[in-house]
N, CA and C of each residue as an Amber inpcrd file, in Angstrom:
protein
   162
  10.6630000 -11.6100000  -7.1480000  10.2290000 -11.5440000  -8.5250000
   9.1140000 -10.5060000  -8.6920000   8.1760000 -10.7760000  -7.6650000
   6.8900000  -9.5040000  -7.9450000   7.5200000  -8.2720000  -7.7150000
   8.9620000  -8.1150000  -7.0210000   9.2230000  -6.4130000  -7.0730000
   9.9460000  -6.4550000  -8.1970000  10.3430000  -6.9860000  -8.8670000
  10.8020000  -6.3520000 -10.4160000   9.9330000  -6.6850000 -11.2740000
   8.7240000  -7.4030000 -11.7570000   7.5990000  -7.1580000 -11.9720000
   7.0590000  -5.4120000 -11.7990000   7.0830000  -5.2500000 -10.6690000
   6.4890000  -3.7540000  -9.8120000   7.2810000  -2.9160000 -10.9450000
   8.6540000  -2.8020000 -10.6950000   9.5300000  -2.0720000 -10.9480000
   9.3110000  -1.1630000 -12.4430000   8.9130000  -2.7400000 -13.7220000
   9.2470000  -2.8130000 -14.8230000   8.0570000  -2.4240000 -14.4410000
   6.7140000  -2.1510000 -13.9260000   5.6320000  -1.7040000 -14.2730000
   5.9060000   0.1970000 -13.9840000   6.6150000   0.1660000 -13.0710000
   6.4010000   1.4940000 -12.7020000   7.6490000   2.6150000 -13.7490000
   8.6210000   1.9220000 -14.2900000   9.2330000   2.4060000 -15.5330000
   8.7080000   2.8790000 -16.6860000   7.1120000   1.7000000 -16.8640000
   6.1780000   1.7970000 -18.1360000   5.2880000   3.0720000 -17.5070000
   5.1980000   2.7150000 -16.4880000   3.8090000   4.4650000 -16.1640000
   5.0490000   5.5790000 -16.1510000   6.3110000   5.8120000 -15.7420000
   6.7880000   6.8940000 -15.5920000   6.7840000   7.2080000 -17.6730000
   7.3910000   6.8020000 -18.3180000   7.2620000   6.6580000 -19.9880000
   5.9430000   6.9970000 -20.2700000   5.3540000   6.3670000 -19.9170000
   3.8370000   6.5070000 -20.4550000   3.3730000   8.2130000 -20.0710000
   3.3350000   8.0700000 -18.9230000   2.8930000   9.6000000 -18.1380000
   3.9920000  10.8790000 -19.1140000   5.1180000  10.3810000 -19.2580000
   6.0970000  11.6000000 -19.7530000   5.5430000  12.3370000 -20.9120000
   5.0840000  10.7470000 -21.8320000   4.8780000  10.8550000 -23.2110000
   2.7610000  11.9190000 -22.9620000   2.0600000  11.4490000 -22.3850000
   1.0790000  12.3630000 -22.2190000   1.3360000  13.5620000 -21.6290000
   2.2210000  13.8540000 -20.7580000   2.5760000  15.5750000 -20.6410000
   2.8160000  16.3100000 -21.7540000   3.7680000  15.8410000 -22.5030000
   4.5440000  16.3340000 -23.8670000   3.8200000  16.4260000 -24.6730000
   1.9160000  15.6720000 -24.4770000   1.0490000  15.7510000 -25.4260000
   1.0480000  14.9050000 -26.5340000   1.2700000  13.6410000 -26.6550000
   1.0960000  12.4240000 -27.4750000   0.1900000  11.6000000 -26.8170000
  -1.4620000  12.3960000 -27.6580000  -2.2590000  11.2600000 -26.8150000
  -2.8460000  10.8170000 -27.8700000  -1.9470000   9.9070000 -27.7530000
  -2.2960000   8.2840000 -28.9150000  -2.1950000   7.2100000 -27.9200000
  -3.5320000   6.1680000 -28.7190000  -3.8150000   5.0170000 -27.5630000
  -2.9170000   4.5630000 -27.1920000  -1.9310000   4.5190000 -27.6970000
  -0.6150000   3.6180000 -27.1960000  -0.4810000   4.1400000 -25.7420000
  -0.2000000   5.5290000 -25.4050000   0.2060000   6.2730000 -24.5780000
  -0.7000000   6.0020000 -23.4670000  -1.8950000   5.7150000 -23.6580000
  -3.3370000   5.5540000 -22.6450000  -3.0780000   3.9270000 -22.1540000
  -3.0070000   3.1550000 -23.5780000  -2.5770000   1.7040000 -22.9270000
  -1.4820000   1.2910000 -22.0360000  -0.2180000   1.9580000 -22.2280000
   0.7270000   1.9590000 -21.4170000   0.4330000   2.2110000 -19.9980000
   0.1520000   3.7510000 -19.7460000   0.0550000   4.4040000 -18.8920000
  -1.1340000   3.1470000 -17.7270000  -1.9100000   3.0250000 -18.6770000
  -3.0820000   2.1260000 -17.3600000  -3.0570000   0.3420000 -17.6830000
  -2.1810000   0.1130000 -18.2020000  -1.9840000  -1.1690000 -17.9900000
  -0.6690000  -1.1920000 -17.2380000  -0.0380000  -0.0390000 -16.9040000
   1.0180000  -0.5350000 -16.1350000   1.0980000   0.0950000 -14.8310000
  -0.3470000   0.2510000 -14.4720000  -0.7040000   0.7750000 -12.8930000
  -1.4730000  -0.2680000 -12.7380000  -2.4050000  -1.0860000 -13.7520000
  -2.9720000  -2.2340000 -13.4990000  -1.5680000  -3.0270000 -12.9690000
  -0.4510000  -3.5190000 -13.8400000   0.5420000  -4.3640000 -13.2850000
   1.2500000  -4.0640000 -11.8980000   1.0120000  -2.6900000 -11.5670000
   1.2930000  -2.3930000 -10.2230000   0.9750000  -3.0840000  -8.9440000
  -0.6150000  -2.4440000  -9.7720000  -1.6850000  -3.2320000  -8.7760000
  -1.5250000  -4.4520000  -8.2840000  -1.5710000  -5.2560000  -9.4770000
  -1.8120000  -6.6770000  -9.1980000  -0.2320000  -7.3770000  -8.1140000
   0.8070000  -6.4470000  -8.7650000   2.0300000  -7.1020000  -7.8470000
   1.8390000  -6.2640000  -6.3570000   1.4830000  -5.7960000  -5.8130000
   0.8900000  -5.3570000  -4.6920000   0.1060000  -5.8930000  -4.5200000
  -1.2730000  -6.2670000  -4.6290000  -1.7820000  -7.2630000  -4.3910000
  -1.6430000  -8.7570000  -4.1880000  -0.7580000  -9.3340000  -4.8520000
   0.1140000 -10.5070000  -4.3420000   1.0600000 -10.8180000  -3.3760000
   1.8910000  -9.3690000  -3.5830000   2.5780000  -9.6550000  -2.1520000
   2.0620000  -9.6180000  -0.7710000   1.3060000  -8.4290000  -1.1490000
   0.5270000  -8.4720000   0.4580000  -0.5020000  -9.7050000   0.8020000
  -0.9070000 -10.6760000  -0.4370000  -1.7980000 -11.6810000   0.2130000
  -1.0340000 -12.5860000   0.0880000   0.6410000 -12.9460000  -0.3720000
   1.8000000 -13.4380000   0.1930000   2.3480000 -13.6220000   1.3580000
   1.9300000 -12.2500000   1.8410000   2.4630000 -11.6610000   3.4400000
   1.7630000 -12.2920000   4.2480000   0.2900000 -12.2750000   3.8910000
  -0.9510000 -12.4370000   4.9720000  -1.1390000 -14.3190000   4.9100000
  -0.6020000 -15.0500000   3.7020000  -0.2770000 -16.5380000   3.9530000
  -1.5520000 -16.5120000   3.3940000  -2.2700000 -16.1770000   2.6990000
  -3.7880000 -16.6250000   2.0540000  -3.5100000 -17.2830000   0.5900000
């Protein structure tokens, strides 16, 4: 489940990132982009303290 979590996060930063190259920097574009490296984060962070049994 946390890798499609990951997944659907890393779909929202590739979108997000496209849309700030092309030069649409509206908050939307800023919220996307870093709330969905935050959701990265955090599912990387779970699995690996999944892994480690903590």
């Amino acid at each position: 489940m946390l890798d499609l979590i990951k997944n659907i996060g890393l779909g929202l930063f590739v979108n997000g990132s496209f849309a700030l190259i092309n030069g649409n920097f509206d908050i939307a574009s800023f919220i996307i982009t870093f709330g969905s490296i935050a959701l990265m984060w955090a599912c990387i962070y779970l699995s690996k303290r999944r892994k480690n049994g903590a």
